[in-house]
N, C-alpha and C positions, 0 to 999 in steps of 0.2 A: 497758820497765824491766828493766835486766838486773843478777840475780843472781846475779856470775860466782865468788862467793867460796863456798868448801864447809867451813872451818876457820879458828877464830881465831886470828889472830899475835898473839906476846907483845903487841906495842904495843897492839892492840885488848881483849887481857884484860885488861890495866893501865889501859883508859880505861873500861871498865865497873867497875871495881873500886869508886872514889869512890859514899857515898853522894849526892855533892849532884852531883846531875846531873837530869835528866828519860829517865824510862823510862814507857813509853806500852806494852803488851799487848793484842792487843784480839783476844779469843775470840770463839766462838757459841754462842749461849742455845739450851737445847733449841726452841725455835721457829725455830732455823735463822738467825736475824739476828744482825750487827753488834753487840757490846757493846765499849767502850773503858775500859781501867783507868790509873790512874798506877801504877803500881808502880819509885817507885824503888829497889828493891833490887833490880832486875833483875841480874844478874852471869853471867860466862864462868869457868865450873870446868875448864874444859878446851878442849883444839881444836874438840872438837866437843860440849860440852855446856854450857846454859841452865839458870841455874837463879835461881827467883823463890823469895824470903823473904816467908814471912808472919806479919805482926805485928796483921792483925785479919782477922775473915770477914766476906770482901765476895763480890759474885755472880761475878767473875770465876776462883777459884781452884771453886769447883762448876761453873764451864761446863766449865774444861779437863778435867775430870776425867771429863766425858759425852763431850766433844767435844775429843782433844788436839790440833786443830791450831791455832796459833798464829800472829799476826804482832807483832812487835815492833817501836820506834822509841828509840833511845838518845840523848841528846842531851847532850855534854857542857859544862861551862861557859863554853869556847869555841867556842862554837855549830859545835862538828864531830858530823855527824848518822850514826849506823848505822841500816841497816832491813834485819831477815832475816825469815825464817820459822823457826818449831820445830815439835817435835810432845812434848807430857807423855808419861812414861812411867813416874815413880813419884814418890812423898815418902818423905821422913826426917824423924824426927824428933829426931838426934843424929849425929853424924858429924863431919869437919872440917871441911865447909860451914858446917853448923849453929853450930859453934865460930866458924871466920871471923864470919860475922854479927854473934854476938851480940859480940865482940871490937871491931865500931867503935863509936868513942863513941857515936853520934847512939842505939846500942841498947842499949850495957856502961853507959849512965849515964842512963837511961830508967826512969825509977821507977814506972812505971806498966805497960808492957811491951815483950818484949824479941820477937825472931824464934819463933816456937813451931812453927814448921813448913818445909821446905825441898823446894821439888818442883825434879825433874830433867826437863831436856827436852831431846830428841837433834836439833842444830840442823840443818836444810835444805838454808840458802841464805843468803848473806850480802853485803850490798855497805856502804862508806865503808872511812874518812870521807868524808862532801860536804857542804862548804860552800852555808851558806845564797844564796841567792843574793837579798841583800839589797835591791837599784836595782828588782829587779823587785818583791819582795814589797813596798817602800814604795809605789811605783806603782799597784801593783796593790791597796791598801788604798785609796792613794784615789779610783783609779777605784769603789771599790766603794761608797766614800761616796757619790760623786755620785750612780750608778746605782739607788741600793737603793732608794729612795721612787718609782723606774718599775714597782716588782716588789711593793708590797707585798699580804699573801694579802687583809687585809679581814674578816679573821675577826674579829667579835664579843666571841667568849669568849676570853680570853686565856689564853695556852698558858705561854711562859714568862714567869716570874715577874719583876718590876720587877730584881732581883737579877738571875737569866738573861742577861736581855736587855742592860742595862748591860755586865755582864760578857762578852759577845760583842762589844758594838761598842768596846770599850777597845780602842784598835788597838795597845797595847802587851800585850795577850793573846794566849799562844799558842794556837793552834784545829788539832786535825788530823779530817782525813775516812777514815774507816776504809768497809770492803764483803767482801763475799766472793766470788773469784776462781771462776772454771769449774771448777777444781782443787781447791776445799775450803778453802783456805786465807785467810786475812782478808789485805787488803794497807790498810797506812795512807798515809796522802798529807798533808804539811804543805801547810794550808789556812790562813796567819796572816793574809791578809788577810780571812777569815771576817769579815760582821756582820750584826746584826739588820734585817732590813726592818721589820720590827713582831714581835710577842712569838707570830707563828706560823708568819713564814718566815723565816731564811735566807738568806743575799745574797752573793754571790763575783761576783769580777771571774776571768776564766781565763789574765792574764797571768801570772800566777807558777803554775808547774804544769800548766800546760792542755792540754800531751801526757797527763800520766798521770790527769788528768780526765775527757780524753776518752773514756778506756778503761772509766771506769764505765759500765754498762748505765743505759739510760734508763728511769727506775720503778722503777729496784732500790732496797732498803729500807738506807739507809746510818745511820752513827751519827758523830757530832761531838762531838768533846771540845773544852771550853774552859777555859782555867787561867789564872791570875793566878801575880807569883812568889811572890806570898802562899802558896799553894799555896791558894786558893781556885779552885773547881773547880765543873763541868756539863757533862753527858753527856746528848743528845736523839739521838732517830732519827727520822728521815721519809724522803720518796720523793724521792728525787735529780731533779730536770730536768737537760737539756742545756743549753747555755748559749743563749740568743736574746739579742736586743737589747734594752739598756733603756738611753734614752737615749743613744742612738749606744756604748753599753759592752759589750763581748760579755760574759754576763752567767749564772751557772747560780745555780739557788735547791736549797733542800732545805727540802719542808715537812712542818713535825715536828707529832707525833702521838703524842710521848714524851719524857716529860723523869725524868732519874735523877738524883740527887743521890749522888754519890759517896763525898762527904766523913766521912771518920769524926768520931762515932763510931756515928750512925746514917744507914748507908746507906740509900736503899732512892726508889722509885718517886713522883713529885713527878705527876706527869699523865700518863694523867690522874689528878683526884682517889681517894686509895684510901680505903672507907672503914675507919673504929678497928673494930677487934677485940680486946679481950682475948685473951691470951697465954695459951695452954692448954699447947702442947708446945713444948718445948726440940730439937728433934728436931738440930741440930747441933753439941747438947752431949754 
């Protein structure tokens, strides 16, 4: 996978610019793992500066801020796709970014809240546009149907939620596979033909992508985001397999062990079960 871009061109500032796009972040949790965010306010302030707007607190803008290294996925309306790395290095809370922000409609006419926050991050590495390469990811969806019922975990207790699971195997949902590189760094990988084998594993066919599949470690602890363009949304992590055979389908699974719900305007950890606690401290107020 090569990263040969070091600086945004006009053209590319101007395609991050649009709120209605898909922008995917995906930090590391002080435990060292995979977490994947949407964040469409992703944006290019500069040649070489990233900067993500925040308009609620979710876990991903407290990872960056332990942990700044970053991988990003932009995805514009016409399915032309950017993925670089960054690294955080500060927020504002006022400035001409801040301005910009709150100035598009989807934030200037938002009655309820606007951008409250603005982090800077000094970009890496950068590569697109590339086209999706769509003959294969159809294919490769539905080898994954056929396949998935040779693979499934058998687990008992169910892990994703009837919602979840549905929502993965909707093969008009997008799905990406996020990890962390040798180098510290999180790389994402569109996984759309993503689907549930049962509500604890995970099912991929490796014809769409299956160079940059390969490169994930076997047993490493990887995270999967899944979106509707509803903007309904789920975030799980488990232990990546390499691909074997199921039913003559070259075939990798990922069995999760966590499921997040991302959606605002209560984020926060679906499985395993967390139990209730009364709310004692505000501590990020």
């Amino acid at each position: 996978m090569n990263y040969d871009l070091k600086e945004f061109d006009e053209k590319t500032i101007q395609a991050f610019r649009p709120a209605e796009k898909i922008g995917l972040v995906a930090s590391i949790n002080p435990e060292g793992l995979p977490h994947l965010t949407l964040i469409t306010s992703i944006g290019a302030a500069g040649p070489r500066q990233v900067t993500l707007g925040e308009f609620c607190k979710g876990a991903s803008k407290s990872h960056i801020r332990k942990n700044p290294n970053i991988g990003f996925l932009v995805m514009t309306l016409d399915r032309r796709m950017y993925r670089g790395h960054a690294r955080w290095t500060h927020l504002r809370q006022e400035g001409p970014e801040y301005e910009s922000y709150n100035d598009l409609p989807m934030f200037r006419y938002n009655a309820y809240f606007g951008i409250n926050t603005v982090h800077y991050l000094d970009l890496i590495d950068l590569r697109g546009p590339d086209n999706l390469p769509l003959p294969q990811i159809i294919l490769s969806a539905l080898m994954t149907k056929a396949a998935k019922g040779g693979v499934i975990s058998g687990k008992s207790e169910r892990v994703l939620s009837p919602f979840g699971e549905d929502l993965f195997n909707r093969l008009d949902a997008l799905k990406f596979i996020a990890y962390i590189r040798k180098d510290g760094y999180p790389e994402i990988i569109p996984l759309l033909q993503c689907q549930a084998a049962d509500s604890g594993r995970l099912a991929f066919s490796t014809l769409a992508y299956g160079e940059e599949l390969r490169k994930i470690p076997e047993g490493q602890t990887v995270a999967v985001f899944g979106m509707t363009m509803k903007m309904e949304d789920v975030m799980v992590r488990g232990t990546f397999r390499q691909a074997g055979r199921s039913r003559g389908i070259s075939t990798g699974v990922v069995d999760i062990d966590w499921v997040y719900n991302s959606m605002p305007p209560c984020h926060g950890q679906i499985y395993p079960p967390v139990k209730l606690e009364p709310v004692r401290e505000f501590a990020d107020f």
